[in-house]
SERO-635179 format. One record per residue (C-alpha): residue number from 1; residue in one letter; chain; y, x, z. Coordinates in nm, 2 decimals, always signed. Each point is the difference from the previous one (the first is absolute). Example, Ala and Ser with C-alpha at 12.3 -4.5 7.8 and 13.67 -1.06 7.14 Angstrom:
2
@i 1	aa A	ch A	north -0.45	east +1.23	up +0.78
@i 2	aa S	ch A	north +0.34	east +0.14	up -0.07
% end
This chain:
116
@i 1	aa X	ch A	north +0.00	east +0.00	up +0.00
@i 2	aa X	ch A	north +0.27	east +0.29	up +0.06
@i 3	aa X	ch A	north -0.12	east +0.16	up -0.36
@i 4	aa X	ch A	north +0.12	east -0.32	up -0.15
@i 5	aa X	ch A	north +0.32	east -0.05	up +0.18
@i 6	aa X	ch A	north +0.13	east +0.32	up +0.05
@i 7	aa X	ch A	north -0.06	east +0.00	up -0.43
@i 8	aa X	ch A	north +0.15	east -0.33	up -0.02
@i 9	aa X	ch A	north +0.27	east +0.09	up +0.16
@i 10	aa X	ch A	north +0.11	east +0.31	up -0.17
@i 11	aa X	ch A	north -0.05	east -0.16	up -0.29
@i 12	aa X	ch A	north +0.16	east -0.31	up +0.10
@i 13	aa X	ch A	north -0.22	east -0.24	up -0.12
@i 14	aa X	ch A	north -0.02	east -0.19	up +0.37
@i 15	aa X	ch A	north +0.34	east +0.02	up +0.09
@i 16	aa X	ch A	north +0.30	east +0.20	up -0.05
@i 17	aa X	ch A	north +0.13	east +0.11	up +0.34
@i 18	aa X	ch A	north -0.01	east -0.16	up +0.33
@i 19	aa X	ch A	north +0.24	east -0.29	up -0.12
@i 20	aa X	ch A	north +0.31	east +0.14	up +0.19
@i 21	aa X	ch A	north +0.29	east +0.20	up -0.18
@i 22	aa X	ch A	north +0.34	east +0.20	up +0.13
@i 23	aa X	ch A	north +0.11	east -0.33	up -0.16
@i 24	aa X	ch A	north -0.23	east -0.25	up +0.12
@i 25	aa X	ch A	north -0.07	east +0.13	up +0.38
@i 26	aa X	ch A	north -0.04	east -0.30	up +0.18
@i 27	aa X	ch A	north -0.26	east -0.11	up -0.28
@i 28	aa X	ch A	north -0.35	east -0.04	up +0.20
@i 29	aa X	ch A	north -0.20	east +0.27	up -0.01
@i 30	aa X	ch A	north -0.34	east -0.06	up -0.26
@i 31	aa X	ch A	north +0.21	east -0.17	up -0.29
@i 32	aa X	ch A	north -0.06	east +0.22	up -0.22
@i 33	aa X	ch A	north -0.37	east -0.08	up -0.11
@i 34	aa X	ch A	north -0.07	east -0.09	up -0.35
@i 35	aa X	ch A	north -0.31	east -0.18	up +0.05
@i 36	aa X	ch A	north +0.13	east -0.38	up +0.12
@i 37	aa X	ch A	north -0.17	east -0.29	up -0.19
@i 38	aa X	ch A	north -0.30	east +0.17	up +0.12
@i 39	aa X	ch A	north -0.28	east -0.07	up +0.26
@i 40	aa X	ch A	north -0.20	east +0.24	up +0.24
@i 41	aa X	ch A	north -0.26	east -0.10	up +0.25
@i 42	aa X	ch A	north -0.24	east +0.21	up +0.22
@i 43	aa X	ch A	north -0.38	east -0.07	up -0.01
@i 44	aa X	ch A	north -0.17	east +0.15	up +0.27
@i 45	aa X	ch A	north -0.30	east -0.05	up +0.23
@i 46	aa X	ch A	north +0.03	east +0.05	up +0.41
@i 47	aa X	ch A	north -0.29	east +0.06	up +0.23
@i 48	aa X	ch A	north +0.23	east -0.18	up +0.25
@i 49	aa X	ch A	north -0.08	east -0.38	up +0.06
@i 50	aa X	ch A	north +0.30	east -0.25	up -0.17
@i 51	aa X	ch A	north +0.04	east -0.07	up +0.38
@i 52	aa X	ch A	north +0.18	east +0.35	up +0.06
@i 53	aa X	ch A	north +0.30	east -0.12	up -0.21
@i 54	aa X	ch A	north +0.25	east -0.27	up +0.06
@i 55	aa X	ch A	north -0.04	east +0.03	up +0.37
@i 56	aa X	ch A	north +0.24	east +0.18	up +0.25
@i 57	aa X	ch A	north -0.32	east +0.00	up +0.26
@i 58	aa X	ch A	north -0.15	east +0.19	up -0.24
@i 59	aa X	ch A	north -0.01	east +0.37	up +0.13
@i 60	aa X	ch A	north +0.02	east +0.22	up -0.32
@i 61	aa X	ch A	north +0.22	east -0.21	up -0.20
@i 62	aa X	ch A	north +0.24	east -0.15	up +0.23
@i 63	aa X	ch A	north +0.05	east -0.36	up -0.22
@i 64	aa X	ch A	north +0.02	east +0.18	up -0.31
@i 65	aa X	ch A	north -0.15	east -0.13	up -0.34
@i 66	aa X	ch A	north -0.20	east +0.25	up -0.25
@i 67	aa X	ch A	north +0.29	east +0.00	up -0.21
@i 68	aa X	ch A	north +0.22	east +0.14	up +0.25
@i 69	aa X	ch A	north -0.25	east +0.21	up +0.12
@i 70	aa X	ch A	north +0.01	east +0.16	up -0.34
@i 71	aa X	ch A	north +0.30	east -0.04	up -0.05
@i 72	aa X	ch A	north +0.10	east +0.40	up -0.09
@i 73	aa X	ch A	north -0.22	east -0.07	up -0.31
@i 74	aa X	ch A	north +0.19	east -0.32	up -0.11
@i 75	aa X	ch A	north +0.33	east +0.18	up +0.09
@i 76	aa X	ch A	north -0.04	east +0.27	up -0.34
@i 77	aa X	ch A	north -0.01	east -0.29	up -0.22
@i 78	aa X	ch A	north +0.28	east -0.25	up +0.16
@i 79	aa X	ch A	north +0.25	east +0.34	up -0.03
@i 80	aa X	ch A	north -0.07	east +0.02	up -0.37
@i 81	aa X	ch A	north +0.09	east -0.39	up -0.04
@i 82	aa X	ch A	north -0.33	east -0.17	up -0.01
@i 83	aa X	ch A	north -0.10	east -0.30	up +0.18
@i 84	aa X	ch A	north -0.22	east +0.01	up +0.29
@i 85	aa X	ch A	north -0.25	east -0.30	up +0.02
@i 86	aa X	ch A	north -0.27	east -0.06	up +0.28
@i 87	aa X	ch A	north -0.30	east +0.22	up +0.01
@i 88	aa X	ch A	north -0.39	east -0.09	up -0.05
@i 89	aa X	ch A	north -0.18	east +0.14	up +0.30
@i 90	aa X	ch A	north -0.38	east +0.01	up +0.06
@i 91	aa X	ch A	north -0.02	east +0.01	up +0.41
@i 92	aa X	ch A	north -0.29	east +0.13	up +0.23
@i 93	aa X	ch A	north -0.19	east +0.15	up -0.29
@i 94	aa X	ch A	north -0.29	east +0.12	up +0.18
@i 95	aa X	ch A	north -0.06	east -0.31	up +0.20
@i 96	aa X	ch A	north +0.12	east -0.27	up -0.22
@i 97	aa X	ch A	north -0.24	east -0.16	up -0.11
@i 98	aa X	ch A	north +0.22	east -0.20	up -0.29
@i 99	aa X	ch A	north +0.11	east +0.27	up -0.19
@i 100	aa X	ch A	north -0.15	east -0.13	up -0.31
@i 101	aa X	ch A	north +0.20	east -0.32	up +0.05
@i 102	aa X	ch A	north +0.36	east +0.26	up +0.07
@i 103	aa X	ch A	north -0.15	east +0.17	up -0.31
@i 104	aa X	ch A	north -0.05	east -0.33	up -0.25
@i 105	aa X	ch A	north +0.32	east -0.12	up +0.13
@i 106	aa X	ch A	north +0.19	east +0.30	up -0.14
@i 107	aa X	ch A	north +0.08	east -0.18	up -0.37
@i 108	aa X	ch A	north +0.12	east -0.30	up +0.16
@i 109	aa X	ch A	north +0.26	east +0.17	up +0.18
@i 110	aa X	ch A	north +0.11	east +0.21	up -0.25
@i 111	aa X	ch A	north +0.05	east -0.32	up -0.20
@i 112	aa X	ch A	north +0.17	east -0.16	up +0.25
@i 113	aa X	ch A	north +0.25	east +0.35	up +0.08
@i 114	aa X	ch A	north +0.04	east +0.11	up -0.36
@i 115	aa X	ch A	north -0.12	east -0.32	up -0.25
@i 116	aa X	ch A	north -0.26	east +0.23	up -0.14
% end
């Protein structure tokens, strides 16, 4: 992922700049992506149970949903102007004893995210 960017970026096919100028200071910081019009969503599969998430009793991640907890990932592509849509997660992979159900269910929620 850094080969691409860092190449993207001097070659400014991403973006061109961090969006702010001597000009334009006050402009937010991450305007200057190139990408927007387009969609990026993380696919991933966690060994933690879909309980661990969404729960501020939960220990490790304090109330916070997978997306935020990969949120340093999603953060590369929202800088360069794309649009950040909820993730597909697989949870408890080595207990779960649906993940062929997560797994056929993949298609339908890309159609539903992207219209595919």
């Amino acid at each position: 992922m850094d080969e691409v960017f860092n190449s993207a970026l001097k070659s400014r096919k991403f973006l061109s700049g961090d969006g702010r100028s001597e000009i334009e200071g006050s402009k937010q910081y991450r305007m200057g992506g190139k990408m927007q019009g387009k969609k990026f969503m993380i696919s991933a599969t966690w060994n933690a149970p879909k309980e661990s998430f969404n729960d501020n009793a939960q220990y490790l991640f304090k109330g916070k949903s997978a997306d935020d907890a990969l949120f340093n990932v999603a953060a590369n592509y929202l800088f360069t102007g794309f649009e950040i849509i909820p993730g597909y997660y697989c949870y408890d992979v080595y207990h779960n004893k649906h993940i062929k159900e997560d797994l056929e269910n993949y298609p339908a929620y890309l159609q539903k995210m992207l219209g595919l």
